[in-house]
C-alpha positions as a Python dict, from the first residue, in 0.01 Angstrom:
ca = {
    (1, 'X'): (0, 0, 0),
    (2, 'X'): (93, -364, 19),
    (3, 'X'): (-145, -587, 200),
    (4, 'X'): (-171, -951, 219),
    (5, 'X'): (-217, -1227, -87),
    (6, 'X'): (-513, -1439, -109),
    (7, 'X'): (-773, -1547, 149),
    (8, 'X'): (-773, -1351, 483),
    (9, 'X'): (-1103, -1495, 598),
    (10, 'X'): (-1057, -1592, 921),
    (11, 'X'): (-758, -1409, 1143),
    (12, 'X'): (-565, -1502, 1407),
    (13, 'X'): (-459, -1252, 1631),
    (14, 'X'): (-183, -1360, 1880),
    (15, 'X'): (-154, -1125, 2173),
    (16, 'X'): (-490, -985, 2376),
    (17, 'X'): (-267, -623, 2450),
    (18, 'X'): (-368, -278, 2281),
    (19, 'X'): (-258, -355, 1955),
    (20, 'X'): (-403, -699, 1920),
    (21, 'X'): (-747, -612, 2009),
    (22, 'X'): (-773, -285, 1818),
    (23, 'X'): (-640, -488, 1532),
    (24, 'X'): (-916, -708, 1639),
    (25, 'X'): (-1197, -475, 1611),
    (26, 'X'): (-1066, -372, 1314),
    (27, 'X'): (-1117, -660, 1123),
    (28, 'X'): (-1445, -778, 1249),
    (29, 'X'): (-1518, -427, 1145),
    (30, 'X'): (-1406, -537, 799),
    (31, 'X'): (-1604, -862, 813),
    (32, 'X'): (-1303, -1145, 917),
    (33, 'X'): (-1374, -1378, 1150),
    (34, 'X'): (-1133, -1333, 1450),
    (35, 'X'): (-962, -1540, 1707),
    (36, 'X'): (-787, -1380, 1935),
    (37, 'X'): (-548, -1639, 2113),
    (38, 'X'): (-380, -1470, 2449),
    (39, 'X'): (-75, -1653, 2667),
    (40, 'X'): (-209, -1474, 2994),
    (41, 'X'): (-568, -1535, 3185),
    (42, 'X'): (-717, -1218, 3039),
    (43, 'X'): (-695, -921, 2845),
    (44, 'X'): (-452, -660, 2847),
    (45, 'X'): (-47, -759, 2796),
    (46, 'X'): (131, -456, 2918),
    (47, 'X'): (-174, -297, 3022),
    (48, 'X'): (-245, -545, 3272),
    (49, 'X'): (-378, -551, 3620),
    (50, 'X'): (-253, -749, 3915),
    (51, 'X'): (-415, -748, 4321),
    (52, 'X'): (-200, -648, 4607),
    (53, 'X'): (-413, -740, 4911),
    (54, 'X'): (-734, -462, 4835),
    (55, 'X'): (-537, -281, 4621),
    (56, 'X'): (-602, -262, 4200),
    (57, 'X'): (-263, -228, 4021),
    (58, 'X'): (-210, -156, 3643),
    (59, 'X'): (69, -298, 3576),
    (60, 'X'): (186, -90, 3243),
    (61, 'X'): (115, 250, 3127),
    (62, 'X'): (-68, 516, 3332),
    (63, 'X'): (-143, 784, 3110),
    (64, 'X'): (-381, 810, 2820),
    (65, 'X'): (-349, 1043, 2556),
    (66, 'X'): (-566, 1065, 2211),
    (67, 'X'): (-815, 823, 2314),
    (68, 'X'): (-1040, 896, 2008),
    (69, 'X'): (-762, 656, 1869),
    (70, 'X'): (-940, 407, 2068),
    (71, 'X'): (-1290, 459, 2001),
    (72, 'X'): (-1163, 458, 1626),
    (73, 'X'): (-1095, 37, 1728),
    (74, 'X'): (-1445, 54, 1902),
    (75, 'X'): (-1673, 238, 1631),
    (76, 'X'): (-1559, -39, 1381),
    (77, 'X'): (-1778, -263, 1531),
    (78, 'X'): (-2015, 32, 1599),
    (79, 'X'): (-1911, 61, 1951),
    (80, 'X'): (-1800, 375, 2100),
    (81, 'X'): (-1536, 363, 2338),
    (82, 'X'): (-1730, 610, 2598),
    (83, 'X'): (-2032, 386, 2624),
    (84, 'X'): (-1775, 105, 2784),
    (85, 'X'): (-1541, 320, 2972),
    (86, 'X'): (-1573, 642, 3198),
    (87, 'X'): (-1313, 910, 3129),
    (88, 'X'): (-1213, 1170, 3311),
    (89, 'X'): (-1024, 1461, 3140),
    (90, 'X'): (-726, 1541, 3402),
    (91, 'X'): (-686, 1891, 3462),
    (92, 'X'): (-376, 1972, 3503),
    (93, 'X'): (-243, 1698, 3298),
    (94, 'X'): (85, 1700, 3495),
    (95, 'X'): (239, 1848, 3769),
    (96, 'X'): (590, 1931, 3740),
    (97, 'X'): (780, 1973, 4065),
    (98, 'X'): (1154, 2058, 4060),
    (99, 'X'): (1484, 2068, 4292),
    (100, 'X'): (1485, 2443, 4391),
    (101, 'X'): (1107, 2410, 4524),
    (102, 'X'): (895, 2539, 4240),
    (103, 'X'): (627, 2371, 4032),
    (104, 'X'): (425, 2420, 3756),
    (105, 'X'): (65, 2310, 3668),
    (106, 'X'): (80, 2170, 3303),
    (107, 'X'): (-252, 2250, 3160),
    (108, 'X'): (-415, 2162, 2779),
    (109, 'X'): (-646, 2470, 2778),
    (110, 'X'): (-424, 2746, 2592),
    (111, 'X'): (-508, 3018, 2848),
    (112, 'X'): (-435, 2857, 3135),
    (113, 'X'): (-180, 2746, 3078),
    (114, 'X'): (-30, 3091, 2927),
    (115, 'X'): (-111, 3181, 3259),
    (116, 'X'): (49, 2954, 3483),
    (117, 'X'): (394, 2955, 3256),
    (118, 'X'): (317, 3388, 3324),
    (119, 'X'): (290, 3346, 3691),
    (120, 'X'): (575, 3032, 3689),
    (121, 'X'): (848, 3232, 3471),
    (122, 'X'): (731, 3596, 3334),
    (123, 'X'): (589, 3749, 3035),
    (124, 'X'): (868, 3645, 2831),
    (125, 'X'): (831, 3312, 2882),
    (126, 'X'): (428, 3294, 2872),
    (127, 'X'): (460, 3465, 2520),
    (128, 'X'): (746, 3192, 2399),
    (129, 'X'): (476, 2913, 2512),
    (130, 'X'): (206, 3053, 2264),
    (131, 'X'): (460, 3015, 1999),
    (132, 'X'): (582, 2691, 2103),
    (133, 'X'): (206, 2576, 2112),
    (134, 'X'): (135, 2687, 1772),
    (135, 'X'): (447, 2537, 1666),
    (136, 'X'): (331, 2177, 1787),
    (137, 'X'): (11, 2196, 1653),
    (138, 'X'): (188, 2273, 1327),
    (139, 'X'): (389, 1974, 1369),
    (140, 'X'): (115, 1773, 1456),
    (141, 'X'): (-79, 1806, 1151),
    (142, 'X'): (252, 1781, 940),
    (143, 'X'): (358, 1435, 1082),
    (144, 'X'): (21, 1245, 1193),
    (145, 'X'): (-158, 1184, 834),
    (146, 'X'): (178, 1104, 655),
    (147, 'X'): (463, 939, 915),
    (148, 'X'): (222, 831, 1169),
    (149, 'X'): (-64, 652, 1116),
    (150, 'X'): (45, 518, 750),
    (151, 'X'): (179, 197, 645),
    (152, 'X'): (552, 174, 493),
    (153, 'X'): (638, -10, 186),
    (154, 'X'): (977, 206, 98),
    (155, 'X'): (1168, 507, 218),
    (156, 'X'): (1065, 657, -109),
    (157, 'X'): (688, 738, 65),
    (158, 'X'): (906, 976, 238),
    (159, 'X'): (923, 1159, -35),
    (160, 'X'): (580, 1402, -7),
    (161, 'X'): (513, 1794, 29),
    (162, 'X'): (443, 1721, 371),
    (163, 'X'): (822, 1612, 461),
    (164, 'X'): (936, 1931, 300),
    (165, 'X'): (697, 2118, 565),
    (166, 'X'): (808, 1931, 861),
    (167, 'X'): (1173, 1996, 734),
    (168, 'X'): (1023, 2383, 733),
    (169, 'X'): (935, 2356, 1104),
    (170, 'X'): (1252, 2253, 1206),
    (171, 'X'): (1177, 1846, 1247),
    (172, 'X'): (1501, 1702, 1154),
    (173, 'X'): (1701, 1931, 1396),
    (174, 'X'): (1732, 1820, 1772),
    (175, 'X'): (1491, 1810, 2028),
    (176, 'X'): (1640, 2013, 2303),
    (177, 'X'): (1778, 2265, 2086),
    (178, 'X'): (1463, 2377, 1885),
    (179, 'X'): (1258, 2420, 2212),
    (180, 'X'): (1524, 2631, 2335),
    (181, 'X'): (1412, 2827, 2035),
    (182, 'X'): (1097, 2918, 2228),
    (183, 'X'): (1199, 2882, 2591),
    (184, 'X'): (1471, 3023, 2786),
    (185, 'X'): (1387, 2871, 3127),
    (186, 'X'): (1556, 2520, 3166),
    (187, 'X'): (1274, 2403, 3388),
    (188, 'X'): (1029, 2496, 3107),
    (189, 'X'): (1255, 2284, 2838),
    (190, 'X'): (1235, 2014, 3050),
    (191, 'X'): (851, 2018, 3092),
    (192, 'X'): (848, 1995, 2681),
    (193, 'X'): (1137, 1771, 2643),
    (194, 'X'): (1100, 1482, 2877),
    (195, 'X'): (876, 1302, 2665),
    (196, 'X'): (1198, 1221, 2397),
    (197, 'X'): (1262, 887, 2707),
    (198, 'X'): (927, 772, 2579),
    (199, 'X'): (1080, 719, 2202),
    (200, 'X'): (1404, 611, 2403),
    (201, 'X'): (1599, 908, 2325),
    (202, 'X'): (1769, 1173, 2494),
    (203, 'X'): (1653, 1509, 2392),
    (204, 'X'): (1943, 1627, 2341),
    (205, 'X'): (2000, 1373, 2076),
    (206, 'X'): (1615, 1311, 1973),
    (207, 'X'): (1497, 1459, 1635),
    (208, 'X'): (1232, 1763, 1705),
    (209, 'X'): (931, 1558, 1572),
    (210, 'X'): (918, 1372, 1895),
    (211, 'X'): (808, 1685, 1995),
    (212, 'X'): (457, 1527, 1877),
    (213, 'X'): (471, 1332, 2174),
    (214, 'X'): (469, 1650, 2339),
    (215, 'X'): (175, 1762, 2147),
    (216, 'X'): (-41, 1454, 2250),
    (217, 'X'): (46, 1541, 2636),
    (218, 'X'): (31, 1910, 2654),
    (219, 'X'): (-227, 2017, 2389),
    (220, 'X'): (-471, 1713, 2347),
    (221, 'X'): (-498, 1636, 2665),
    (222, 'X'): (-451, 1377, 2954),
    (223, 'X'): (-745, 1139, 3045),
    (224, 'X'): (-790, 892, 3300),
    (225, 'X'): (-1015, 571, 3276),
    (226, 'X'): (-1219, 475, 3558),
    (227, 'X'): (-1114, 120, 3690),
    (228, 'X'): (-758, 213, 3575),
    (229, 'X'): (-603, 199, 3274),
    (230, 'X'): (-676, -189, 3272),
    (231, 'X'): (-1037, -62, 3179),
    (232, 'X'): (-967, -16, 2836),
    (233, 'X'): (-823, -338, 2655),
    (234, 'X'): (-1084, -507, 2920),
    (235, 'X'): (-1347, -276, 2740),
    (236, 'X'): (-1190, -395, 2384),
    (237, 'X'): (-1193, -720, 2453),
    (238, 'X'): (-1582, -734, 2564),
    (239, 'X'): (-1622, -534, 2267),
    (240, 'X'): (-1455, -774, 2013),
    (241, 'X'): (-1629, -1088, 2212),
    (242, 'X'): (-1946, -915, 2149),
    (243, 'X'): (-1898, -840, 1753),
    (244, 'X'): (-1814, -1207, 1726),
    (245, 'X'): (-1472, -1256, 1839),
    (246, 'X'): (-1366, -1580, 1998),
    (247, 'X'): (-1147, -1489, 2281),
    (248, 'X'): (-889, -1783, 2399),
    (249, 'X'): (-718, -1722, 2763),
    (250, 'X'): (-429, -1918, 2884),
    (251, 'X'): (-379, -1994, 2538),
    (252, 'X'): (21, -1992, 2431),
    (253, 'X'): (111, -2023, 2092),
    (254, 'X'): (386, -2285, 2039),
    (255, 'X'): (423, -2292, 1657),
    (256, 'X'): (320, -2150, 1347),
    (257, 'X'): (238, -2448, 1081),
    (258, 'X'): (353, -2337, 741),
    (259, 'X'): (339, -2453, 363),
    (260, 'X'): (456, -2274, 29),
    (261, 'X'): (517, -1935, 218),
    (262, 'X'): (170, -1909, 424),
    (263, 'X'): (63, -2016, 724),
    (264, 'X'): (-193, -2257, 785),
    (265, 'X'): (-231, -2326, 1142),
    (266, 'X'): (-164, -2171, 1503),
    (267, 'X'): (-51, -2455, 1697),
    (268, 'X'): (-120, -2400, 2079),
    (269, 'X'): (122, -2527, 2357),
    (270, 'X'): (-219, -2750, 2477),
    (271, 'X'): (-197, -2894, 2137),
    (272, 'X'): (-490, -2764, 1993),
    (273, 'X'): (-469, -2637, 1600),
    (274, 'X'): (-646, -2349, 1499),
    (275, 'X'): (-677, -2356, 1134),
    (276, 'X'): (-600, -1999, 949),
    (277, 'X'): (-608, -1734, 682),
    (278, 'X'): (-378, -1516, 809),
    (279, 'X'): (-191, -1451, 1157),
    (280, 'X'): (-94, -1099, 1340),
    (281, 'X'): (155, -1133, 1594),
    (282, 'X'): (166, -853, 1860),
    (283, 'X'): (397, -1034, 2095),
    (284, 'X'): (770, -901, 2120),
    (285, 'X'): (941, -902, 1820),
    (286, 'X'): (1196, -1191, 1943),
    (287, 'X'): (918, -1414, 1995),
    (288, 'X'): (765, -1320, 1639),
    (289, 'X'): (1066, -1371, 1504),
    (290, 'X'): (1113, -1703, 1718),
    (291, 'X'): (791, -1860, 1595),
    (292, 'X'): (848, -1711, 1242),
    (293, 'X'): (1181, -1907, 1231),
    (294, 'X'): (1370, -1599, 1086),
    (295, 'X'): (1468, -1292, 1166),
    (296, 'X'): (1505, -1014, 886),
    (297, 'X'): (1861, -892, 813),
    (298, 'X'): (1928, -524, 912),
    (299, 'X'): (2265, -368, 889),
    (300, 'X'): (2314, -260, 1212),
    (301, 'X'): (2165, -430, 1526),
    (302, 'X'): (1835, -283, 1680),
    (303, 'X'): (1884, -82, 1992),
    (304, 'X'): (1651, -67, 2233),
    (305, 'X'): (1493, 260, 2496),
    (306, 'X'): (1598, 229, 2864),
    (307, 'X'): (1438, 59, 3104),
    (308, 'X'): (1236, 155, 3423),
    (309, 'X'): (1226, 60, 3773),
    (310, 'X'): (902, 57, 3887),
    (311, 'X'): (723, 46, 4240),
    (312, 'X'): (334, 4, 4301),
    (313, 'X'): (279, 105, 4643),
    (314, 'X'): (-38, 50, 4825),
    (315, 'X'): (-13, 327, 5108),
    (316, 'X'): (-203, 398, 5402),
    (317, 'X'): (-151, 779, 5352),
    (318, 'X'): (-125, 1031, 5008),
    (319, 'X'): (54, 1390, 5018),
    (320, 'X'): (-167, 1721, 4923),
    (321, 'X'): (94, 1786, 4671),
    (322, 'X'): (77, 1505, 4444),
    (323, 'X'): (-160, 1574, 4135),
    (324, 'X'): (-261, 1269, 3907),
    (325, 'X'): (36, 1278, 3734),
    (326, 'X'): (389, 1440, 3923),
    (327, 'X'): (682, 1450, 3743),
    (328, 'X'): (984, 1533, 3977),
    (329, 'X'): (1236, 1682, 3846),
    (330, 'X'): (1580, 1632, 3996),
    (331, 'X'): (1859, 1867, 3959),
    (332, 'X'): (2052, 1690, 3659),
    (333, 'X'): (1928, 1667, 3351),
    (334, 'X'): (2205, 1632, 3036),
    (335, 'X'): (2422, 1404, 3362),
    (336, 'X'): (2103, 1178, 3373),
    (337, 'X'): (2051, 1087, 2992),
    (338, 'X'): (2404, 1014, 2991),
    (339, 'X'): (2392, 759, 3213),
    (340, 'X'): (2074, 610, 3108),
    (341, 'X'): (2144, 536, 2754),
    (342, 'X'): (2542, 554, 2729),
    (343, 'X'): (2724, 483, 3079),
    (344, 'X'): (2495, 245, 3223),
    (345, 'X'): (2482, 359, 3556),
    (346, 'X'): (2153, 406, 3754),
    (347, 'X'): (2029, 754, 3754),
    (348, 'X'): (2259, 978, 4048),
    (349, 'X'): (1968, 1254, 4039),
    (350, 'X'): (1639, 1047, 3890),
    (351, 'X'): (1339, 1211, 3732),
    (352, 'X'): (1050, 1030, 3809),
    (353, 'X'): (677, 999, 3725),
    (354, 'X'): (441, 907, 4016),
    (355, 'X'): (68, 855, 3942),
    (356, 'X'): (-128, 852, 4215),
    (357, 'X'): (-535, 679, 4019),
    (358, 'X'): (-675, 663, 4358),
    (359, 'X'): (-742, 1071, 4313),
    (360, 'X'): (-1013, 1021, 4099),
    (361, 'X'): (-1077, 645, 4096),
    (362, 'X'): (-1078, 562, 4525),
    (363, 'X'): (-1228, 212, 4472),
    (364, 'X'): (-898, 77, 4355),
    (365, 'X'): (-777, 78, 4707),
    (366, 'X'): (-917, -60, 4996),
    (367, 'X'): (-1115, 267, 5230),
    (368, 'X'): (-877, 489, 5388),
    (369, 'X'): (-591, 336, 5143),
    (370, 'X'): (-416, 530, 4815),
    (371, 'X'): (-206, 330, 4545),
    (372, 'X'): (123, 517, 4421),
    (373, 'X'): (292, 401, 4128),
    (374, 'X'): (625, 544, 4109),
    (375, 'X'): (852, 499, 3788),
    (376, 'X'): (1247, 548, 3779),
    (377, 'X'): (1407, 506, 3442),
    (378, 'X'): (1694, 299, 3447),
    (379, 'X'): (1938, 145, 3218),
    (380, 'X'): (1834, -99, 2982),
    (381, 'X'): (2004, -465, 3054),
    (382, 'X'): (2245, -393, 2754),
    (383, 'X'): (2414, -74, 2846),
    (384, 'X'): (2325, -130, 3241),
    (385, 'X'): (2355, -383, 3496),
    (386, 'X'): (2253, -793, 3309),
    (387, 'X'): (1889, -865, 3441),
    (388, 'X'): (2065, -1139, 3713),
    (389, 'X'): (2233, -823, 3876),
    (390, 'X'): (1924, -732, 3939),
    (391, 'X'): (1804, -981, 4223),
    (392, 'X'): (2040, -783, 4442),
    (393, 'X'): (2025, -472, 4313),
    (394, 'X'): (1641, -440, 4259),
    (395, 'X'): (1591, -428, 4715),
    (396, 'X'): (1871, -211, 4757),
    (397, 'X'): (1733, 57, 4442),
    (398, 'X'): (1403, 1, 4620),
    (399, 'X'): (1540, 136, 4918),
    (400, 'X'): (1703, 429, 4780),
    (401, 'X'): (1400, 563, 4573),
    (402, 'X'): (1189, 523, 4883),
    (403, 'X'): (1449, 748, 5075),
    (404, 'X'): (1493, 970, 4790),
    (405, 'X'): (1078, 1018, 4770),
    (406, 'X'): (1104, 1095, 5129),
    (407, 'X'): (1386, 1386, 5082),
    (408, 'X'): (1125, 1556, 4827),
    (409, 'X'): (847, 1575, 5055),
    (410, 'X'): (637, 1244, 5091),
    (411, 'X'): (733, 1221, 5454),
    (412, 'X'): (661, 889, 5570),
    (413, 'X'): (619, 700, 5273),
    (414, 'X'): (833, 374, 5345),
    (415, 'X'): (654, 370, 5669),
    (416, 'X'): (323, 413, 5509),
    (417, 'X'): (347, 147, 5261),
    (418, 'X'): (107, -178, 5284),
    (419, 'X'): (112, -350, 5011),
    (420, 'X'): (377, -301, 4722),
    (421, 'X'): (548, -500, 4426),
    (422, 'X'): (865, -396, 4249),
    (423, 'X'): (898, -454, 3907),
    (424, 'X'): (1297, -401, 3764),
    (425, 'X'): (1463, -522, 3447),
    (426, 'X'): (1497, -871, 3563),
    (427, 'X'): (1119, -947, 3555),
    (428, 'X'): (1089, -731, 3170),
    (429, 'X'): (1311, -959, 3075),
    (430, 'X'): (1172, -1273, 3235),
    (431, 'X'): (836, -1121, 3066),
    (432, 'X'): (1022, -1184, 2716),
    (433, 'X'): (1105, -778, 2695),
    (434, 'X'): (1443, -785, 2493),
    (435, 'X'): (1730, -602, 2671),
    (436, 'X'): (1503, -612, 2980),
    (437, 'X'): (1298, -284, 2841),
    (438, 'X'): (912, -297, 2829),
    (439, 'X'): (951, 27, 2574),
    (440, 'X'): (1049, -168, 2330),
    (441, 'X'): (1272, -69, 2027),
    (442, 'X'): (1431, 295, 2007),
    (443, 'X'): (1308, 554, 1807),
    (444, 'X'): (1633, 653, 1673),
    (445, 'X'): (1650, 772, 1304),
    (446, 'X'): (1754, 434, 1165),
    (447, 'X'): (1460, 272, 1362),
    (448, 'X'): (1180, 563, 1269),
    (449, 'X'): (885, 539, 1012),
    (450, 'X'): (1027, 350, 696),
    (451, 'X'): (1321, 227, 885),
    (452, 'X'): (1165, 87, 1149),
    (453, 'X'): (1121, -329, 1171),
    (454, 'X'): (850, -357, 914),
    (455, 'X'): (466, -498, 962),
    (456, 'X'): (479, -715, 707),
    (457, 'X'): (756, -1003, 707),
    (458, 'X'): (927, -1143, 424),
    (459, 'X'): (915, -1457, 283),
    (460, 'X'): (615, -1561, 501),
    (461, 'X'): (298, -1354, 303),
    (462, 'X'): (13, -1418, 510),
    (463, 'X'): (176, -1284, 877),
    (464, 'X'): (145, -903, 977),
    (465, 'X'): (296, -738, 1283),
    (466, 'X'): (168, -497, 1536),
    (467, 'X'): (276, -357, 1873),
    (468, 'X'): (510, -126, 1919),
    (469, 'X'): (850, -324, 1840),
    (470, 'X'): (691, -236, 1453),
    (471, 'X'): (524, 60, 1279),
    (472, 'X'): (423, 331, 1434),
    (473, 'X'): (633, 279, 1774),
    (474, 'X'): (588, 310, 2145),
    (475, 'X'): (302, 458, 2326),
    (476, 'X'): (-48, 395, 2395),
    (477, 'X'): (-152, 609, 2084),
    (478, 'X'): (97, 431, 1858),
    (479, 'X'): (20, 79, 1977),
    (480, 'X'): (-352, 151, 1872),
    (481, 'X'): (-232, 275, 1557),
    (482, 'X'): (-49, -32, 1468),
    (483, 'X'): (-315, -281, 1522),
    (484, 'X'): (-522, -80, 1307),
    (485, 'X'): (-227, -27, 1008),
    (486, 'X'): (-226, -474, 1082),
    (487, 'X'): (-570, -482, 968),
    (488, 'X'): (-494, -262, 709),
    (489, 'X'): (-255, -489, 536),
    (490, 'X'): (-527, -764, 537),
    (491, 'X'): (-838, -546, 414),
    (492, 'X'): (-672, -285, 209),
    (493, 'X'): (-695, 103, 208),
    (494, 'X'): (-420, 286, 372),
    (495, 'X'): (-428, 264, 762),
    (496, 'X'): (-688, 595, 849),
    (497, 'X'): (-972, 519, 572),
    (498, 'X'): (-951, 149, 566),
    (499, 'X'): (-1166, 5, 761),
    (500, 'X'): (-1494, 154, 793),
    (501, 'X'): (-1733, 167, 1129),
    (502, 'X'): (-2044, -67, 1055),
    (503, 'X'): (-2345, 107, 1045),
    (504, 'X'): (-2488, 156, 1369),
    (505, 'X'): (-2664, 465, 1597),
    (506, 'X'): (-2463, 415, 1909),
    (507, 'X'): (-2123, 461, 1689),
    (508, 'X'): (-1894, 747, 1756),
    (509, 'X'): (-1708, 948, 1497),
    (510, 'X'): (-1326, 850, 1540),
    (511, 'X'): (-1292, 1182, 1561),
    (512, 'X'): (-1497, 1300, 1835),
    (513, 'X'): (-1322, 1428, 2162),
    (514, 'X'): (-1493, 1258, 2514),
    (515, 'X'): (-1649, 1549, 2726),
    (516, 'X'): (-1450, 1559, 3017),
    (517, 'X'): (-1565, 1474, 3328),
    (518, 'X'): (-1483, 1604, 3650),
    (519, 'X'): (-1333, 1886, 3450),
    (520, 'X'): (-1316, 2131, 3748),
    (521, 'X'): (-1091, 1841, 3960),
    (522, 'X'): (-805, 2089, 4074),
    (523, 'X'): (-589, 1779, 4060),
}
C-alpha cells in the first residue's frame, strides 16, 4: 500500500463529519497530533442536528448498521464507542408495508425471521430466505476483507482468490436477477433489493455485491443511538478532544498553501494559518478538488446517485403501525427506477422510508409530541428538475407526499404537523452536494473499488481523501471505513491492521457486537 512521503506529524483534518473524525481517532491512535478544522458550529456534517421549536432533528442518515465500525475509530484512542453512546438494537429492523395491504416484519435473528417470511409468503419462500441468508453471509466475508475496507493503488489488487469466489457466488451478475434466484415473491425481492438506491443504482442494473448492503441491514442488524443519530460524531468528537485533538468550529478553510508538491499550511477564511504535515479533506469532492486546484482526469464524467426529498415533521400524533423504520412500498417498482435515474421525473408511485426516533428515544420531542422523518427519492439535479426549479416545486411535492402519506394510512398527518422543515435538491446543492445529491458519487462499475475517485491525489503527496465521494463509498459503514483507510495512508499498514487501539482497560475489541438493549421492543 501507498501511503504518504515524509513527515506526517501533525494532521489536519478538514471536515468534523463521520469520516473526518474516525480518521481523527485514528491517527491520534497512531500518535499524530490532530486538528480537526470544521466550516459548521459543531460536529457532525451530514449527520447533523438542527431544532424545530422542542423538537431534535438529525438532519442526515437515520439508520445505523455495523457500528463495531465505529467503536473500531473509538478503541484507537482506547475508547469504546458504548461507554459514550446508548444503543438500542431495533427489533424488527424494518417494517415493510406494501400497496395490496400486507407487511412484513424484517428481522436479523435467522428464526424469526424464517418465520415471519413462512407466515408472510409460505414454506417455499421461508426455505428460499435460508438460502438467500447463507448466500449473503457468503458474500459478506468474500467482499469485506478484500474490496471493502482496503486501500487501492491499481486494478491489478483485483486480482486475488477472493474475486474468483465472489465471481463463484454470482457477484458480477445483476442485483435483481440473482435474488430472484432465491425468491419468487416480488414483495420479498423488493425487501432485499431496495438497498441498490443507497449505492445509486437500480437493482435491476446494480451488480449482486451490493447485495452486502443488504447483508449489513438484514443480518447484522439495525441499531439506534439514543439522542439520535447526531449522538455519534458528537460522541467522536468528545472522544478525539479528549485524546488530544484540537477541535476548531466555525472554522472554513479558504486555501491550501503549497510548495514543491506538499502542503504546508491550511489557510482559514478568518485568516488564521495552521501550519501542517499533512491534510485529509472529507468535504465534497468539488470542494477538494476546488482547494486542491485540480481535478484528476477520468475518461468519462462521474455520475452521481439520485437525490431525496426529505420532510422532518414534528407531529402532535404517531400511527400504531409505524415501526422504527417503515419502508412503504408503492405499487411500481422497475416504472420508479426509471424515472429516478434515467427520465427525470419525480417518482408517480414513491417508495419511501419514514423513521419515526421518538419510539425509543421520546425526549427528542417536546411531551405528547413524535418527530417523523419521511424520505422520497427523487431525481438528482442532472437528470431531474435544476435545483432553482425547486423553489416552486419543493411546496407543491411537499403537498403531495403529505396527501400521499395520508392515502396509506397516517390519517391526519398534514393536520397533525407542528413543526416541520423540508429539505429538496435545492438546499443539497446550496450545501455544496454536486448534482444536488447528498449520496454522493454512484456506485456504478466504473466508479466501484479501484475505479472509484482515489484517496490519494496526484501531484500533491501529502493530501489524502475520505468521505464517501472516495474509497469505500456511501453509507454510514463506508464513511467510517474511509476515514480509517485516510489514516492508513499516513501511518502505514493496510486499512484493518493499521492502526492499533492504545493500550487501555476500558477499550473494546473492534470486533465486539453492543448487547442490545431494549431487545424485546416489538417495534
Amino acid at each position: 500500500m501507498r501511503r504518504v512521503p515524509g513527515r506526517t506529524d501533525h494532521v489536519v483534518v478538514v471536515g468534523a463529519g463521520l469520516s473526518g473524525l474516525a480518521c481523527a481517532l485514528h491517527l491520534l491512535g497512531a500518535g499524530r497530533r490532530v486538528t480537526v478544522v470544521e466550516r459548521d458550529g459543531g460536529p457532525g456534517g451530514r449527520a447533523g442536528r438542527v431544532r424545530l421549536g422542542g423538537y431534535q432533528v438529525d438532519t442526515g442518515p437515520t439508520v445505523l448498521t455495523m457500528p463495531h465500525l465505529a467503536d473500531e475509530a473509538f478503541a484507537a484512542v482506547g475508547d469504546s464507542l458504548h461507554r459514550r453512546v446508548e444503543l438500542t438494537a431495533l427489533h424488527p429492523a424494518y417494517r415493510a408495508c406494501f400497496a395490496d395491504g400486507s407487511s412484513l416484519d424484517v428481522h436479523t435473528d435467522g428464526e424469526t425471521m424464517e418465520a415471519e417470511v413462512r407466515r408472510f409468503a409460505g414454506p417455499t419462500e421461508a426455505a428460499g430466505y435460508r438460502r438467500l441468508r447463507q448466500w449473503l453471509e457468503r458474500l459478506y466475508r468474500a467482499q469485506m476483507r478484500r474490496f471493502i475496507d482496503t486501500n487501492f493503488d491499481s486494478p491489478f489488487q483485483l486480482l486475488h482468490p477472493d474475486l474468483a469466489r465472489l465471481a463463484a457466488l454470482g457477484g458480477f451478475g445483476r442485483l435483481d436477477g440473482r435474488i430472484g434466484r432465491f425468491l419468487s415473491d416480488d414483495r420479498l425481492r423488493r425487501v432485499f433489493s431496495f438497498q441498490a438506491l443507497y449505492a445509486g443504482v437500480a437493482p435491476a442494473r446494480a451488480l449482486a455485491a451490493y447485495a452486502v448492503i443488504a447483508y449489513m441491514d438484514t443480518v447484522v442488524g439495525v441499531w439506534f443511538p439514543k439522542g439520535g443519530m447526531h449522538a455519534i460524531p458528537r460522541a467522536m468528537a468528545d472522544a478525539a478532544a479528549d485524546a488530544g485533538a484540537d477541535l476548531r468550529w466555525a472554522a472554513e478553510v479558504s486555501t491550501l498553501e503549497r510548495s514543491a508538491g506538499r502542503v504546508r499550511a491550511v489557510r482559514l477564511a478568518s485568516g488564521e494559518r495552521i501550519p501542517c504535515d499533512a491534510v485529509v479533506l472529507t468535504c465534497e469532492l468539488p470542494t477538494a478538488y476546488r482547494l486542491l486546484g485540480r481535478e484528476p482526469r477520468r475518461p468519462a464524467p462521474l455520475r452521481h446517485s439520485p437525490s431525496a426529498v426529505i420532510l422532518h415533521a414534528g407531529t402532535d400524533r404517531t400511527w400504531p403501525h409505524l415501526a422504527h423504520h417503515t419502508i412503504s412500498f408503492g405499487a411500481a417498482w422497475e416504472r420508479t427506477f426509471q424515472e429516478l435515474t434515467r427520465t427525470g421525473e419525480l417518482m408517480s408511485d414513491p417508495s419511501l422510508l419514514i423513521t419515526r426516533p421518538t419510539t425509543h428515544d421520546p425526549g427528542l420531542a417536546p411531551p405528547g409530541g413524535h418527530l417523523h422523518y419521511v424520505l422520497a427519492p427523487c431525481p438528482n439535479t442532472t437528470v431531474g428538475p435544476a435545483a432553482s426549479a425547486w423553489r416552486d416545486l419543493g411546496p407543491r411535492y411537499r403537498d403531495r407526499l403529505v396527501a400521499e402519506l395520508e392515502r396509506r394510512g397516517l390519517e391526519g398527518f398534514g393536520d397533525g404537523v407542528r413543526e416541520e422543515l423540508l429539505v429538496t435538491p435545492l438546499d443539497w446543492t446550496a450545501q455544496g452536494h454536486a448534482a444536488g445529491s447528498p449520496f454522493s458519487v454512484s456506485h456504478t462499475f466504473a466508479q466501484t473499488g479501484p475505479f472509484r475517485p482515489r484517496n490519494l491525489v496526484r501531484g500533491v503527496e501529502n493530501v489524502v481523501l475520505a468521505g464517501c465521494g472516495t474509497t469505500p463509498g456511501v453509507g454510514v459503514p463506508t464513511v467510517l471505513v474511509s476515514g480509517k483507510l485516510a489514516a492508513a495512508r499516513l501511518t502505514g499498514g493496510t486499512g484493518r491492521h493499521a492502526v492499533r487501539a492504545r493500550a487501555c482497560p476500558t477499550a473494546v475489541p473492534a470486533s465486539a457486537t453492543p448487547t442490545p438493549a431494549g431487545a424485546d421492543d416489538p417495534s
